[in-house]
C-alpha positions as CSV (number, residue, x, y, z in Angstrom):
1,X,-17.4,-14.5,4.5
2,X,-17.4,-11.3,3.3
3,X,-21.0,-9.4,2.0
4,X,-21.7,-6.6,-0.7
5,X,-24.7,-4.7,-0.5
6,X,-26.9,-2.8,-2.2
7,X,-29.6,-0.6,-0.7
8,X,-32.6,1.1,-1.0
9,X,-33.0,-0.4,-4.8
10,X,-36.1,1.2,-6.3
11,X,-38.4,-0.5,-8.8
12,X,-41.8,0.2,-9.9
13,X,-43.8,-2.9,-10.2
14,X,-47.4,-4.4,-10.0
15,X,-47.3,-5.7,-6.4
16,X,-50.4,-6.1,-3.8
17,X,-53.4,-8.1,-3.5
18,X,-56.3,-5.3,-4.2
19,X,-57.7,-4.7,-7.5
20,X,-56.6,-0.9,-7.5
21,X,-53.0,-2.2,-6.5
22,X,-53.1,-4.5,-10.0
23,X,-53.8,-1.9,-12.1
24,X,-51.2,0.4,-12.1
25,X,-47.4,0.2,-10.8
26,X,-45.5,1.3,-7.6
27,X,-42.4,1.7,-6.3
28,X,-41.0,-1.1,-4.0
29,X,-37.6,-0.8,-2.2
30,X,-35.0,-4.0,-2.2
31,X,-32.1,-4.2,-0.2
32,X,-29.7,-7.4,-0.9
33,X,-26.7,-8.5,1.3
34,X,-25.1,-10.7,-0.8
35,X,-22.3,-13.1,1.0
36,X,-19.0,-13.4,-1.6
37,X,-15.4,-13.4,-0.8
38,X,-13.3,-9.9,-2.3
39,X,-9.9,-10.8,-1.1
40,X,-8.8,-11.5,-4.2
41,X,-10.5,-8.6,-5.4
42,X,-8.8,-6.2,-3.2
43,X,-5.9,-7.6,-3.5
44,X,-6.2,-7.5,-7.3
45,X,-8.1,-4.4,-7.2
46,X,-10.1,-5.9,-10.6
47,X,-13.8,-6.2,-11.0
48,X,-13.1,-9.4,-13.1
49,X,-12.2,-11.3,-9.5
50,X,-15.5,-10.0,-7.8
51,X,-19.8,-10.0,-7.6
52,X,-20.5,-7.1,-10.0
53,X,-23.3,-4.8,-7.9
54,X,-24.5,-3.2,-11.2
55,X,-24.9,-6.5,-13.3
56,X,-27.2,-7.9,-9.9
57,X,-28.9,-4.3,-10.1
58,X,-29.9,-4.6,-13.9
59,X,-31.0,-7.9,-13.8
60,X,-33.7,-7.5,-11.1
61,X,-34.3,-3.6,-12.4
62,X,-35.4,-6.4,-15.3
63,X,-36.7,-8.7,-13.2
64,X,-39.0,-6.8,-10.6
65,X,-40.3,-4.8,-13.2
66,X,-41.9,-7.1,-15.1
67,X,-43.5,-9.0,-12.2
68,X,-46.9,-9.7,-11.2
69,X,-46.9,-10.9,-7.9
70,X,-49.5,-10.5,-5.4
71,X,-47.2,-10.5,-2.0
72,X,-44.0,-9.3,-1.0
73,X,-42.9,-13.0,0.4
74,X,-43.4,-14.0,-2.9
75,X,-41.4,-11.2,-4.6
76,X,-38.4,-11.7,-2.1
77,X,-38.6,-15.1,-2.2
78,X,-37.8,-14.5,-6.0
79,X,-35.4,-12.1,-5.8
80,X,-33.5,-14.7,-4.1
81,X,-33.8,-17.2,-6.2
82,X,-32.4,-14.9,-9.0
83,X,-29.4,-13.8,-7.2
84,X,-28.1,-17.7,-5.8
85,X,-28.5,-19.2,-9.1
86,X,-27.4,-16.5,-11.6
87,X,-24.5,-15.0,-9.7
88,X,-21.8,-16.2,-7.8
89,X,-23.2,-15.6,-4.2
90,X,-23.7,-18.7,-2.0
91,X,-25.7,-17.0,0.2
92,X,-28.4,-13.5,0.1
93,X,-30.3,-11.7,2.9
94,X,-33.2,-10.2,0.7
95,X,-35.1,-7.4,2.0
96,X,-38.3,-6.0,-0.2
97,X,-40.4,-3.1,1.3
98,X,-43.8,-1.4,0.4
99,X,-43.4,2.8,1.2
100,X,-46.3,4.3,1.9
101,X,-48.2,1.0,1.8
102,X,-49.4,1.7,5.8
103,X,-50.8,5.0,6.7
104,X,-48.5,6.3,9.6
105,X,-45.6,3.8,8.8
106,X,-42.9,5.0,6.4
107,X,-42.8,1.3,4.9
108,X,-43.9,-2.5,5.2
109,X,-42.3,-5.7,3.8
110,X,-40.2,-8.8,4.4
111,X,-36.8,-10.3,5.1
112,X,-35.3,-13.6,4.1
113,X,-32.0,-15.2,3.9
114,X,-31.6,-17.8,1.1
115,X,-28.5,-20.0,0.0
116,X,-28.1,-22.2,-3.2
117,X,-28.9,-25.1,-0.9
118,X,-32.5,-24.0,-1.1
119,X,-32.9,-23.9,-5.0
120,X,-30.8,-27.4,-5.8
């Protein structure tokens, strides 16, 4: 099965567990590998016959933003859940990082790899 990706996805949101981290917004970084088949796309080089990257993007520019979430897991597992059940991608390897969150570390955060399966 083929993948599209999408990197380095940046949305300010209100994500952590400490009261100073609730009261204001801050960037986290998504990365999505989402598992869909573009044969038919390349061969019909039309958008119409594949997963459109910018309609994922907007919906969780949407999404993300407007969450509250206290952890990371939660927000990936999320993101997840949006992707499998509102696009056509049977499968998503969901990556959501803190920067800065860690003195001395460039970032922090999770990985997951959901499929439909785990929403029916």
């Amino acid at each position: 099965m083929d993948k599209i990706f999408l990197h380095d996805l940046r949305i300010d949101a209100i994500l952590g567990i400490y009261e100073w981290e609730r009261g204001a917004t801050q960037t986290v970084s998504i990365d999505l590998e989402m598992e869909t088949d573009v044969k038919r796309a390349a061969e019909n080089d039309s958008v119409a016959d594949t997963l459109n990257y910018k309609d994922v993007a907007k919906r969780l520019i949407d999404f993300v933003g407007a969450s509250r979430f206290r952890l990371v897991e939660t927000l990936a597992e999320a993101v997840a859940r949006v992707v499998v059940t509102e696009f056509p991608v049977p499968s998503v390897r969901v990556s959501v990082a803190k920067p800065g969150a860690i003195e001395g570390s460039r970032d922090v955060g999770v990985t997951i790899e959901r499929s439909r399966a785990d929403y029916a």
